[in-house]
C-alpha positions, 0 to 999 in steps of 0.5 A: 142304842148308840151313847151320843151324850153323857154328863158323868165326869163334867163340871157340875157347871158345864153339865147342865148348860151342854145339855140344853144346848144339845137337846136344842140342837137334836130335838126341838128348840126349847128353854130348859128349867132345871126344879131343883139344886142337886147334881144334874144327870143326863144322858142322850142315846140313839138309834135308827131303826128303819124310818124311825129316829129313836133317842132315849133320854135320861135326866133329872127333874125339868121344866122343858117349854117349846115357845111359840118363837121356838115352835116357828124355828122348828125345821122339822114340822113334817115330823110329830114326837111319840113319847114312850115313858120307861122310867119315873114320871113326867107330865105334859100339857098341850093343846089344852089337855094336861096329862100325867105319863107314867112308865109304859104310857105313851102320848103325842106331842106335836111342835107347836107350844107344848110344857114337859116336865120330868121328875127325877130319874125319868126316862123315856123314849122320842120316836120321830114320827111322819106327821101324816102317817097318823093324821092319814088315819087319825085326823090332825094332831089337835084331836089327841096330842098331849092326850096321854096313851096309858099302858093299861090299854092293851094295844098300848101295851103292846105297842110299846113292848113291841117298840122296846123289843125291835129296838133291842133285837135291830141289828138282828133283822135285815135292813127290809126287815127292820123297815117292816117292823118299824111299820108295824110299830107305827101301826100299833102306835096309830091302833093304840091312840085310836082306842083311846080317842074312843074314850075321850070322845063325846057323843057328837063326835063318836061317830068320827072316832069309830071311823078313825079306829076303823082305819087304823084296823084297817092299817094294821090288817092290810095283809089279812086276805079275810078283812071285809066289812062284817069283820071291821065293824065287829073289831070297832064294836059297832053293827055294819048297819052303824059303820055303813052309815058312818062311812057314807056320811063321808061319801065312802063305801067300806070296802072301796076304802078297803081296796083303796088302801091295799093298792095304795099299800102295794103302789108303796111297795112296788116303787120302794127298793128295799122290796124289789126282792119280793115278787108281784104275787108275793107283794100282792098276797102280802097286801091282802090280795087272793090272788096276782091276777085280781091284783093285776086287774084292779092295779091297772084299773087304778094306776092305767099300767100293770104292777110290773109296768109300774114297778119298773118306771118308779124304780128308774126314777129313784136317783 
């Protein structure tokens, strides 16, 4: 990762104050409280890796509070903060959940008023996330930030050593690479929340929690040719008879949500430059289509053009 900032070799008076000012200005306006008296450490690192800004923080123990006032200066509210713990312990509390981060544990915070505090020798990882790839999937951001993701969870385990390797390994992978990868990371991250929205969950609202889940398998399995609703309901641990309901209740049908999805995911890609070197059948299989002439047809029976019409017309109009 790119080193921006570092208080090794300032005055122990200027450290501080120059690292308050610099978070304010790279993350979120907050007020910074330092817990104890002793030498102050701090060190900002960051990284692109496809659409994702990455910044590694180390630092001693603080009190760090976004304020309603600091909240509505925030320029960035299209945006929501996956924090990744690496090192020490911190504990957060927002929207009414209080909760500890240990290494390898994960948790959402959303810009709106929200209390971090870091223990000595703490570090952890900021991912700048599109709000609505989660709430997409997940529903708003008030259902689980500040709910921490823990690492004995296996999808968050995976999530965030996978994270850690595609930041290590970027300037490996090509620039579409990295673009897919950063979008596998997000699915897993959206996988992993999922998983633990099911445990928190009371039994009123489980039947929206296992709908979300099923969305977030279906996210992260758009390419498997063989996803169909018998296979999604025994990935959520529910009967089909179960997902079948809960998705009518919402005035769906599993497999149209399943297709929708996989045109949605192809329209992305056909109008995004970074994949113009796939061709139409590549693109189509990699979207979970058997088949380029299944894709066509459905395709122009969703947009009214075929995937090359349609390619060519989104890319024309990229400035």
């Amino acid at each position: 990762m790119h080193p921006v900032f570092s208080t090794t070799g300032l005055h122990p008076q200027n450290g501080f104050k120059q690292w308050r000012e610099l978070l304010a200005e790279r993350l979120v306006p907050i007020e910074l409280e330092r817990l104890n008296d002793g030498p102050f450490q701090g060190t900002l690192e960051v990284s692109e890796v496809g659409p994702l800004h990455v910044s590694r923080l180390t630092q001693s123990a603080l009190r760090c509070e976004t304020t309603p006032a600091a909240a509505r200066r925030h320029d960035r509210a299209g945006m929501v903060v996956v924090l990744v713990k690496l090192a020490g312990l911190s504990t957060s509390s927002q929207d009414g959940r209080d909760a500890v981060q240990r290494p390898g544990d994960l948790v959402v915070l959303d810009h709106r008023p929200c209390l971090l505090t870091t223990h000595m020798d703490s570090q952890a990882l900021f991912l700048e996330v599109p709000r609505e790839r989660l709430e997409h999937v997940l529903g708003s951001t008030r259902l689980y930030a500040g709910l921490s993701i823990g690492a004995e969870l296996a999808s968050t385990t995976l999530a965030t050593n996978f994270l850690r390797e595609l930041i290590r390994l970027r300037r490996q992978l090509t620039p579409d690479g990295t673009i897919r990868m950063a979008e596998i990371g997000m699915d897993l991250i959206v996988a992993s929340i999922a998983e633990r929205m099911a445990q928190e969950a009371p039994r009123s609202t489980h039947g929206s929690v296992v709908v979300q889940r099923a969305k977030a398998y279906v996210e992260a399995h758009l390419g498997d040719l063989t996803l169909d609703p018998p296979q999604l309901a025994a990935a959520v641990g529910v009967s089909l008879r179960r997902l079948q309901e809960l998705f009518h209740e919402r005035d769906r049908h599993i497999s149209d949500y399943i297709w929708e999805r996989r045109l949605t995911r192809a329209a992305e890609r056909l109008a995004d430059p970074a994949c113009v070197h796939l061709s139409i059948g590549m693109l189509a299989y990699g979207c979970g289509f058997a088949s380029q002439a299944h894709f066509a047809r459905r395709f122009k029976d969703r947009h009214g053009m075929t995937p090359r019409t349609y390619r060519q017309a989104a890319l024309l109009s990229v400035p």
